[in-house]
C-alpha positions, -999 to +999 in steps of 0.1 A: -243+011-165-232+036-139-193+042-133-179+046-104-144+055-088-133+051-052-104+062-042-082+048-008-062+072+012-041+062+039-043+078+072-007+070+086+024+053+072+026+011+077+045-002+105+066-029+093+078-063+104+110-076+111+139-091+134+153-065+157+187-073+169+183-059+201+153-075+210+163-105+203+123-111+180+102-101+151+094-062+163+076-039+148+091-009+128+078+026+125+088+048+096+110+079+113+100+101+085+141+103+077+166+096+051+201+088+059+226+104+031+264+087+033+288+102+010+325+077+003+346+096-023+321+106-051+294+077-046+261+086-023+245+051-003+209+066+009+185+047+034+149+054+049+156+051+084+130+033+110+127+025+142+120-002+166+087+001+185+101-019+216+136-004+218+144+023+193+170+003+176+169+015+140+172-002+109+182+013+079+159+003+044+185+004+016+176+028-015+207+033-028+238+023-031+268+035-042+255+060-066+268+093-075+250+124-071+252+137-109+231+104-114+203+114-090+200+150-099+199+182-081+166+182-073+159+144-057+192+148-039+180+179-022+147+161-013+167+129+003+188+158+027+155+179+032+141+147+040+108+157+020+078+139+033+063+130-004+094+113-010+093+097+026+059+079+015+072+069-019+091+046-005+071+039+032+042+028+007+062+005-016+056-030-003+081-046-030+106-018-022+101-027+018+101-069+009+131-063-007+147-052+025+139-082+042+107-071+060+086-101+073+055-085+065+034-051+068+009-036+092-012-020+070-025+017+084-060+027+086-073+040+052-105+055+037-123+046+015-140+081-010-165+079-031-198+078-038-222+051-023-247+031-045-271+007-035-264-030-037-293-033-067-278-013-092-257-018-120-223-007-109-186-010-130-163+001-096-130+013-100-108+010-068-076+031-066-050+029-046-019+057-048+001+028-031+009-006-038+002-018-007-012-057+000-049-043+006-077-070+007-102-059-021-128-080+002-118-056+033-123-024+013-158-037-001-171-051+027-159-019+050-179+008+026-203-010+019-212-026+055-210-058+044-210-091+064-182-116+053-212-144+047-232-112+030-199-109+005-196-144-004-233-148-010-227-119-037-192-135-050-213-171-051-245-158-069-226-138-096-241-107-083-202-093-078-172-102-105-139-087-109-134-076-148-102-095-149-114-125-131-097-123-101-104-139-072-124-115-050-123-137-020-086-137-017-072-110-042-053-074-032-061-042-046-023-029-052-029-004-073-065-006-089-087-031-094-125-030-117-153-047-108-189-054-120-221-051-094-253-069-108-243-070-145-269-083-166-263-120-185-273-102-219-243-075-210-209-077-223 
């Protein structure tokens, strides 16, 4: 049986959902690619700032709080003031870090999808990866490389011809952070 990786890379960070004071609504947030660093006596409180799309209010996602900086270590700390972009997406790309904070839900940015095509006849174990644990459909991901209609995907689901390995649902499941699934597997095959 062939084995195959794809991999998802996100083009953009998510835009995120959630009650702006200002505008009075749910608004949409957009990452501003900063950290806010607020020092009282020895302990640091540390946010990932974003804005509102309609009126630039900003809202401040929580990260830390009340910790000192002997407990974060030199290097991270430098990273939060430098406001270092890898460190930016840690945290822009954390769905349970953003929940957490009271988001209502997450516009998920454009991704793609690499790695190497196969035809829908062959024998196929497909590992999907995503860096993130962001609430990606597997169903969108499948159907989007592989130029698949919705009824096309459930006629494949239906007729065994696609099955996670875990036995997830593949009409309704996420990817998170990987999931392994079996094209065309033969009956005699474990």
């Amino acid at each position: 049986m062939k084995k195959l990786i794809w991999n998802i890379e996100y083009l953009s960070l998510p835009l995120v959902i959630k009650y702006c004071k200002k505008c009075g609504s749910e608004a949409k947030f957009i990452c501003s690619e900063k950290f806010r660093v607020n020092a009282q006596k020895k302990a640091l409180d540390i946010w990932l700032i974003y804005k509102c799309c309609g009126c630039d209010n900003t809202w401040n996602a929580r990260i830390y709080e009340h910790i000192t900086a002997q407990a974060l270590g030199k290097k991270i700390l430098e990273d939060f003031y430098s406001n270092n972009f890898s460190l930016v997406k840690k945290y822009a790309m954390d769905a349970e870090f953003l929940y957490n904070n009271g988001i209502t839900a997450i516009c998920l940015p454009e991704y793609l999808v690499k790695g190497e095509d196969f035809s829908l006849e062959e024998t196929v174990e497909l590992e999907i990866k995503s860096r993130f644990a962001l609430p990606l459909k597997a169903a969108s991901v499948i159907r989007n490389k592989m130029g698949l209609t919705q009824n096309e995907y459930l006629q494949m689901i239906g007729s065994g011809k696609i099955k996670s390995v875990f036995g997830q649902n593949l009409r309704k499941c996420r990817i998170k952070k990987s999931i392994k699934l079996v094209f065309n597997k033969p009956d005699n095959e474990r």
